[in-house]
N, C-alpha and C positions, 0 to 999 in steps of 0.2 A: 289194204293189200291182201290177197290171195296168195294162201303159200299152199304146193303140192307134197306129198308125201306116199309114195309107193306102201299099204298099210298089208293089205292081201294079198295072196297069192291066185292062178285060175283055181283050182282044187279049193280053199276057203271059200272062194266067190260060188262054187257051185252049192257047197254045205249051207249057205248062207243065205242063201234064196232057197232052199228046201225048208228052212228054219223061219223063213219070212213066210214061207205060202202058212208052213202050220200054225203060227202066231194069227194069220190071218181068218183062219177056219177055228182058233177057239177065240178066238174076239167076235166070230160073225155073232149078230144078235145085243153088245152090248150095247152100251147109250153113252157115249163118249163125250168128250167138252164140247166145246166150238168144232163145226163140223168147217174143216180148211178145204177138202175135195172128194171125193169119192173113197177114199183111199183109207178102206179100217184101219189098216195098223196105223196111220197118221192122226187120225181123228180120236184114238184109245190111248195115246203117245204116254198116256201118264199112269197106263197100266200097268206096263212092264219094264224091264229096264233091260236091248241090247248085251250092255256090258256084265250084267250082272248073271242073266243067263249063260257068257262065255266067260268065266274069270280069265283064263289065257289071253284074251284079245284085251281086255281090261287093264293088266299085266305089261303087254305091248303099249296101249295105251300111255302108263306113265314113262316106261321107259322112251318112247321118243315123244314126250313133251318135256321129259327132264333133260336129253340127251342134245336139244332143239331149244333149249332155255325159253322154252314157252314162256311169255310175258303171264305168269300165274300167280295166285299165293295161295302155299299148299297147307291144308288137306285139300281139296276141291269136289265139292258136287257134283255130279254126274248123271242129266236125263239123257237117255239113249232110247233111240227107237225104231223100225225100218218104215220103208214108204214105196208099197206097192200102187206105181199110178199106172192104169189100161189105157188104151187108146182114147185119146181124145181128154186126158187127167191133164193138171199140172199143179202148179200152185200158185198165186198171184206175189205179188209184192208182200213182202211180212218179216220181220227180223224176231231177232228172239227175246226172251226179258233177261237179261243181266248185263255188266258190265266183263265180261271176258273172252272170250272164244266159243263160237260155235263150229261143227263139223259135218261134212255130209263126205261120206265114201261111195261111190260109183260099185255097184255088187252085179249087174246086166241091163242090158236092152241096149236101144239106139244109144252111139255115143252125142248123137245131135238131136235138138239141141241139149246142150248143157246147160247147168246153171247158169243167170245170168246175175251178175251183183250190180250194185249199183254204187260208186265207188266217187268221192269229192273229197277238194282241198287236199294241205299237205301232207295228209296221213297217205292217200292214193299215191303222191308221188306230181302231185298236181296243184299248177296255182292254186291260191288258197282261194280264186273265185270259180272256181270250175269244178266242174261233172259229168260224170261221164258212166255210160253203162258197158259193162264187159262181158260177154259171155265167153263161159270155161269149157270148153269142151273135157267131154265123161271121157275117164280112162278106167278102162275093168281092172277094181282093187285099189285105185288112187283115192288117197283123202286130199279132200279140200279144205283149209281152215281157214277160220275167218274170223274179224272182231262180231258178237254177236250182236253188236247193233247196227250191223252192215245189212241195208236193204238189199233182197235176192229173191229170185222167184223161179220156179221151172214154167216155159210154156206147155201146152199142152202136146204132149208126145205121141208119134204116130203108130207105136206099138206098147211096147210093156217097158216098164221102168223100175228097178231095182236099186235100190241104196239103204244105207245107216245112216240114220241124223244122229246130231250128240249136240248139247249145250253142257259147256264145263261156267262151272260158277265159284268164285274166286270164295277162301274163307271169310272173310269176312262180313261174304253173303249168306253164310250157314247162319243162321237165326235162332233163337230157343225153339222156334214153332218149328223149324224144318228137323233139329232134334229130336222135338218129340216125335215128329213123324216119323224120322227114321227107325224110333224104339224098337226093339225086340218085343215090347208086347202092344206093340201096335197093329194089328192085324188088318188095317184098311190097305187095300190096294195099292199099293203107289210104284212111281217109274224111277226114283233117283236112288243114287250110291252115293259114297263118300268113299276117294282115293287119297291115296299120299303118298 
C-alpha cells in the first residue's frame, strides 16, 4: 500500500530545490556507487544525508511517523537524498535494501508521470494471486510511503524532476558495523542518521 502525506509546504519546495541544485554542483565530479541514471545527487546518495542537512524536517520526520504509528522499531536509520532527473531521466524498476519503509517527496517538475509501484497479493489489498502496477500522481510537497521492498520506478520525464528519497531502516537493522560508521571519529563520508 501507498500512503500519502502532505510533508511541505510551496515556500520549503522552493528552498529545497535550491538546496538540490547546490548539492548537485558540489557532487559534480565525484565517482558515486552504482550509476541508477543520470542524476548526480542519486547516484552519490550515500554521500550526504537530506535530513541531516535539515534537522527541522528530520524533526517533522518523526513526529508524523510517530503520530501515523508508522509500522517502525525505534531508533531508526535514516538514508536520505534528493533526485534531480532532466528530460528524458527516470529510473527503472528497483526497491530498496531493508525491511521497513521507504519514502520519496514530490519538491517540482511535471506532476505526470508519477511514481509507478508495483503492488501484489494481500498486502495491496489484492488476491493473494494477483498484481498489479499503480502509478501515483506527483503532488508539490506530498510524501509517498512505502514498504521498502515494494518495486517502483520513475519513467522518463519530459522536463525536470525534483524530489527527496529516504530509506528508514528498522533497529534492529543497526548492526555494530553501521555503529562504527556512524562514530564521531569516523571521518568517511557517509549518508545515514539515526532518529528516535
Amino acid at each position: 500500500m501507498i500512503t500519502e502525506f502532505i510533508f511541505f509546504n510551496s515556500a520549503e519546495c522552493i528552498e529545497i530545490k535550491q538546496y538540490a541544485y547546490k548539492k548537485e554542483k558540489e557532487l559534480e565530479g565525484s565517482k558515486g556507487g552504482e550509476k541508477y541514471n543520470n542524476s548526480i545527487t542519486t547516484t552519490n546518495y550515500m554521500k550526504y544525508n537530506f535530513f541531516r542537512d535539515h534537522p527541522i524536517y528530520a524533526e517533522r520526520l518523526v513526529d508524523l511517523l510517530k503520530k501515523t504509528n508508522a509500522p517502525l522499531e525505534w531508533p531508526i536509520m535514516v538514508q536520505s537524498w534528493v533526485n534531480i532527473y532532466r528530460k528524458g531521466d527516470g529510473i527503472g524498476w528497483h526497491n530498496h535494501i531493508g525491511d521497513a519503509l521507504s519514502l520519496n517527496i514530490f519538491i517540482d517538475g511535471d506532476t505526470a508521470p508519477g511514481p509507478a509501484y508495483f503492488l501484489a497479493g494481500k498486502e495491496a489489498g489484492l488476491n493473494e494471486y494477483e498484481c498489479t502496477e499503480v502509478n501515483v500522481e506527483n503532488k508539490k510537497g506530498y510524501m509517498q510511503i512505502f514498504k521498502s521492498d515494494t518495486y517502483h520506478k520513475v519513467d522518463p520525464v519530459s522536463s525536470e524532476r525534483i524530489s527527496v528519497g529516504a530509506t528508514l531502516h528498522n533497529y534492529k537493522d543497526i548492526s555494530a558495523d553501521a555503529l562504527s560508521y556512524l562514530s564521531l571519529t569516523n571521518k568517511d563520508e557517509h549518508g545515514i542518521i539515526i532518529l528516535s
